[in-house]
N, C-alpha and C positions, 0 to 999 in steps of 0.2 A: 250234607253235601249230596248234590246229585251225582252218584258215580255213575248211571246209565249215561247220562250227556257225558262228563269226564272223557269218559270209556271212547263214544261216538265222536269225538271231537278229534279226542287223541288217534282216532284210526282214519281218519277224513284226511289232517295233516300229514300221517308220514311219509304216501308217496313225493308228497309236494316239499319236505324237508329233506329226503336224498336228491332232489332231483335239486334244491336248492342250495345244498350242505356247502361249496363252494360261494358263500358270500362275501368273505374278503380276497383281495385280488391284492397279489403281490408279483413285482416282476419288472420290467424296465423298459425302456426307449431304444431297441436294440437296431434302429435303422440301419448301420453301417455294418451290419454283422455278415452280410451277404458278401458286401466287396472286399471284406477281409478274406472270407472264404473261397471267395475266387480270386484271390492272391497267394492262396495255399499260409497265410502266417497261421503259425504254431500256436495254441493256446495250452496252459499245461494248469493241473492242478496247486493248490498248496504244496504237495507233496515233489511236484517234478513231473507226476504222469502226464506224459501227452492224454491231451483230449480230443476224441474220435470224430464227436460232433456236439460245439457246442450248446446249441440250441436242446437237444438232448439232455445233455450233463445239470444244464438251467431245468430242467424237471424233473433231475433227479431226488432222489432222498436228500443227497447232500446239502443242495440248493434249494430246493422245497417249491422252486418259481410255478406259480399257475398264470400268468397275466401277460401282454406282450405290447408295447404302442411301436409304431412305424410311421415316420413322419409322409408325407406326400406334398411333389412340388407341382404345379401346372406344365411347365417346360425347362426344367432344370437348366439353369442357368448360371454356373460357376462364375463368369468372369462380371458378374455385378455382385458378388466378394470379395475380390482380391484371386481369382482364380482356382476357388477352394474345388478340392477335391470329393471333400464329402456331399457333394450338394449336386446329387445323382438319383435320388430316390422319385423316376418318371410313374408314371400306372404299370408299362410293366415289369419294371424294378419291383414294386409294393405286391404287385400278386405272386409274383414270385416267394417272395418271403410271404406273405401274407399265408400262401396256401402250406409253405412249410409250419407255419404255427399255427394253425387250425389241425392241421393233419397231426402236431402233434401232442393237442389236445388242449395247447393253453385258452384261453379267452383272447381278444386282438381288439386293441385299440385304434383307429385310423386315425389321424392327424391330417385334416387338412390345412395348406399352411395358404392357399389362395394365391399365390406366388411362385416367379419363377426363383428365388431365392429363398434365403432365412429371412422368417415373416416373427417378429417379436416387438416388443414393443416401443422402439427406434427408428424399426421400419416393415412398414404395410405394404408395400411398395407392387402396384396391380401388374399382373402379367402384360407381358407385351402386345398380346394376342387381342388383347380385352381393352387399352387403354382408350380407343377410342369412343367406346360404351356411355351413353348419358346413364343416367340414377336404374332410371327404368329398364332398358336394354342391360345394363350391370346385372339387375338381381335376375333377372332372365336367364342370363349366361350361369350364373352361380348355379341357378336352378339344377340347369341343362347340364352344366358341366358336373356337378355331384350326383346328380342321379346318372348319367352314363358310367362313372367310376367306381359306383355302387352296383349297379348291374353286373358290371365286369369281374367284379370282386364276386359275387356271388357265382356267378355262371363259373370261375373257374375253383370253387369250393374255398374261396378265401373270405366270406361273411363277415363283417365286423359286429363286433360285443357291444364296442362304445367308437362311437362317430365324436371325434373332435369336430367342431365345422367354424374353424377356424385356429391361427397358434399363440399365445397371447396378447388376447384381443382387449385389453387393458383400455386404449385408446384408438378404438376402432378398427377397423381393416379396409384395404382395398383403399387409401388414400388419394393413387394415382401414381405416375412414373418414379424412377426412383431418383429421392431428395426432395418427393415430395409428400408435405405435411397439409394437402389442404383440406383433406375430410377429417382429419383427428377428432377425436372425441375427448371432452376433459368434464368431471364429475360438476366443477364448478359452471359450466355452461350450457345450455339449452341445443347446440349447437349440432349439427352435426347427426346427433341420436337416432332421430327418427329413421333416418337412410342407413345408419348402421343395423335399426332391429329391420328395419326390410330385409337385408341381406341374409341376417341369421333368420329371417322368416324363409325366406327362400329354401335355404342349404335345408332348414328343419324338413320343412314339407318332402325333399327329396328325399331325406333321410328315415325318414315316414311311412312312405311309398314305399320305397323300395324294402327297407330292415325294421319292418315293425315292430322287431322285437329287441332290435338293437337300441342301446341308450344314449340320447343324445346328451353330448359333455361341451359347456362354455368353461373354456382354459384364458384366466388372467393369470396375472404374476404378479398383483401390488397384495402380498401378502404381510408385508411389512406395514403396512399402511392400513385395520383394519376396518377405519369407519370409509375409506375409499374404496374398501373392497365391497364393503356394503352398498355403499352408494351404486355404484357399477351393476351390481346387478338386480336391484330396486328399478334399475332403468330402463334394465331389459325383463321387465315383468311381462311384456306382451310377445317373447318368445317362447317356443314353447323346447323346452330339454328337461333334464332328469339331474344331470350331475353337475356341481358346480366344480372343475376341475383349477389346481392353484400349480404354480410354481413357488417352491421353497428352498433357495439356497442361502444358509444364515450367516455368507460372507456379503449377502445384497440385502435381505430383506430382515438381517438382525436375530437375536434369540429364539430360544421356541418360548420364552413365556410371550414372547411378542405372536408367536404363531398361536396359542394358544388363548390369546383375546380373538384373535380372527377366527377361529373357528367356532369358539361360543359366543361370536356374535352372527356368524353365520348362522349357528344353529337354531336361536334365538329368533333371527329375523326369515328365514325361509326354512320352518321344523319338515316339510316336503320333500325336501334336497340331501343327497348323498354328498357328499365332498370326496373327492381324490386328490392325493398330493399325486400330477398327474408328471412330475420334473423334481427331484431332490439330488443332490450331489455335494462331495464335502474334500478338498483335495488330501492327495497322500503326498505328495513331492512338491515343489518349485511352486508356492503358494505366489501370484503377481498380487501386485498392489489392489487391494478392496474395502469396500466401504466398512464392513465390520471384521473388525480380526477376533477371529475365536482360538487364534492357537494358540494360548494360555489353557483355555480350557477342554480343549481337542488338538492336541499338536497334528503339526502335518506331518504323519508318517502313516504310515498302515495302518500301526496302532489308534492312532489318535484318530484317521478316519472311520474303524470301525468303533470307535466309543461313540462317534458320532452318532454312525447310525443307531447302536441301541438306546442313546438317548433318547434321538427323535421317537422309537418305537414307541416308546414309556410312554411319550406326552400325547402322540396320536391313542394310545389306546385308551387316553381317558375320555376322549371326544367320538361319542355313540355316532354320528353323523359319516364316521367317517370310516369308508372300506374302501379305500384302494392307496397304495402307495409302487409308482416306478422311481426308479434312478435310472438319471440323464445318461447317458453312452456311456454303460457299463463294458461295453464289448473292445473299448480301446485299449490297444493293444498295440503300441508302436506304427510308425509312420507305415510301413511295408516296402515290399520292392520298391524302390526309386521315390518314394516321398508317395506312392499312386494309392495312399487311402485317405489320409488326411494331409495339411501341406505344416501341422505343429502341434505339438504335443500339450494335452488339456490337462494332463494330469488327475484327473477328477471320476478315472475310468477302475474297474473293478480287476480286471488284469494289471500287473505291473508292468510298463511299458521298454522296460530295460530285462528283464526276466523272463516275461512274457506266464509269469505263473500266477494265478489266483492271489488276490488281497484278500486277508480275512476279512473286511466288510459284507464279503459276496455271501457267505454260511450265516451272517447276523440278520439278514431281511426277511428268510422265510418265519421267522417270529412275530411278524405282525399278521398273518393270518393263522398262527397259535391262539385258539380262544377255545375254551374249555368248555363242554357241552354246545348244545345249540342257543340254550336262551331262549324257549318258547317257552311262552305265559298260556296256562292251563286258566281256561274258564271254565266255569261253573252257573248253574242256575240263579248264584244269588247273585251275583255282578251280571246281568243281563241288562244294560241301562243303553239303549240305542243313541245315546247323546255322545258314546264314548269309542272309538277306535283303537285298537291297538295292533301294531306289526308283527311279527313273529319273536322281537328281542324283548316284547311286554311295554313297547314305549307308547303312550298313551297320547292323540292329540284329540279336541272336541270336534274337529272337522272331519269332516268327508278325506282323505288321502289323496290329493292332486297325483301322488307316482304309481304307474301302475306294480301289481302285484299282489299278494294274499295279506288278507286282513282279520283282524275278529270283532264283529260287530254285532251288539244284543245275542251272543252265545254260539252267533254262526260263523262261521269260515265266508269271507264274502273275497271274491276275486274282482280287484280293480283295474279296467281295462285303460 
């Protein structure tokens, strides 16, 4: 064995492995966590202690959170919901929070949802401001509008880590007014496609420009469905992002051994790509009617939500592809003054919403970025073979690495931009 290279290798990597040490990302969807706090509602521990600041207490030892996502609407627009209350998060709603979790220290995921509403995959439904837009003026506007939002996030220390640039975009975005379905996109048709990867071409390029360093994340949710999930993003092969982010709640999209064919078919089919479960939630109370009932094997209680979650950790950690896991509106915490945070109770929230005290699910999450040692693959002289790549976890593909980042190639440390 060469231990001179050994040696030279191993001291080339190390600043680039503290600086990288932080590669799984855990942590949650905490949009609504701001209007509780300016409602003054109490958050308290397991124990009963009041908490001072939550967002704080989420980085502490207890909680272990390092990750943060925050959804974003074009012009907030409640009453094409039903008049919801949660559906507040403007530009400068999100820098606000945004710069609170920069400041204090997490990584921050941005969500753009393209809408003046919840944009999911029922409804894409184009801001008001935009409906008028042909094809071409649309991705213009998308352009224009995410790179000013991006700007603005940076200028006031709010940067994003990972850029959603769209919110499950399953079946396209930006359809047109609301109730309508006429851009939709469906795997089995030709239709449609080409003007949806314009769009995500567009958002990309701003995202680009502005946060070069941030990573761009396409978020579906037919995770149940894993040769559809493939499909989807086979078809957006001429976009260009890093993470393929999923929605996974296993009362809509079924078991994990069903998550668990999607994701090593994921991996299989684009070895390039990161996966985030970018949405996961599991209820503790008043479970409504859903397509798969798991409360035999996770009852709905506290209990039964946190076996949840350390099930799912188990199964995501056997799938290398995959570092990042948030949960949906962990921050819920009873309706507040006069109904003025939300306008009904989701149940599916990491506080108890009658108590207002921590559900143990919230101390089971920081266990998915629990991984022992770092996982870097020592090279040597005798595996010098320029045909072969490998990441820093020793995962080997024959190609060149499409994501950017440190690599090991014919014995060198090579950095891919």
């Amino acid at each position: 064995m060469n231990y001179r290279l050994l040696i030279m290798v191993i001291a080339c990597l190390c600043p680039w492995l503290q600086a990288g040490a932080q590669e799984y990302y855990v942590g949650g969807d905490i949009s609504l966590l701001q209007r509780y706090d300016d409602h003054n509602v109490a958050y308290y521990d397991q124990s009963g202690t009041r908490i001072d600041d939550v967002l704080k207490y989420m980085k502490s030892d207890d909680v272990g959170w390092n990750a943060q996502r925050v959804r974003l609407f074009v012009n907030p627009t409640p009453s094409l919901d039903g008049n919801d209350p949660a559906i507040c998060q403007d530009l400068d709603y999100v820098v606000g929070l945004g710069r609170r979790i920069k400041q204090e220290g997490f990584a921050f995921m941005l969500d753009f949802h393209y809408s003046d509403t919840w944009a999911d995959p029922s409804k894409q439904w184009t801001p008001v401001e935009w409906q008028s837009l042909g094809d071409e003026a649309l991705a213009a506007q998308v352009y224009e509008y995410t790179k000013t939002c991006l700007e603005t996030l940076v200028e006031a220390g709010a940067a994003p880590d990972f850029i959603q640039t769209g919110n499950e975009v399953s079946y396209g975005m930006l359809w047109g007014p609301k109730g309508s379905a006429a851009n939709r996109c469906y795997t089995s048709s030709d239709a449609n496609w080409s003007r949806f990867v314009a769009l995500l071409q567009a958002a990309g390029r701003a995202c680009r420009e502005v946060c070069p360093d941030a990573q761009i994340v396409i978020h579906t949710e037919r995770a149940g469905k894993p040769q559809t999930t493939v499909d989807i993003y086979r078809r957006l092969s001429a976009v260009d992002y890093d993470v393929i982010g999923l929605s996974y709640y296993p009362f809509w999209h079924n078991g994990l051994s069903t998550l668990a064919t999607t994701l090593n078919q994921l991996e299989a089919n684009f070895a390039d790509k990161k996966v985030q479960i970018v949405e996961t939630a599991y209820y503790y109370q008043w479970q409504p009617g859903v397509d798969y009932d798991f409360s035999k094997t996770w009852p709905v209680s506290p209990a039964g939500q946190a076996a949840f979650a350390k099930a799912l950790i188990t199964e995501l950690k056997k799938h290398a592809n995959v570092n990042g896991l948030y949960w949906w509106f962990p921050e819920e915490n009873g309706n507040g003054p006069g109904n003025a945070v939300i306008s009904s109770w989701v149940n599916r929230g990491l506080w108890d919403n009658n108590t207002h005290r921590a559900l143990p699910a919230l101390y089971e999450l920081k266990a998915f970025a629990d991984r022992p040692g770092t996982g870097v693959w020592m090279t040597t002289a005798a595996n010098r073979d320029d045909r072969y790549w490998y990441d820093l976890q020793g995962r080997r593909t024959d190609v060149r690495p499409q994501r950017h980042g440190l690599y090991i190639n014919g014995g060198r440390k090579v950095y891919v931009k």
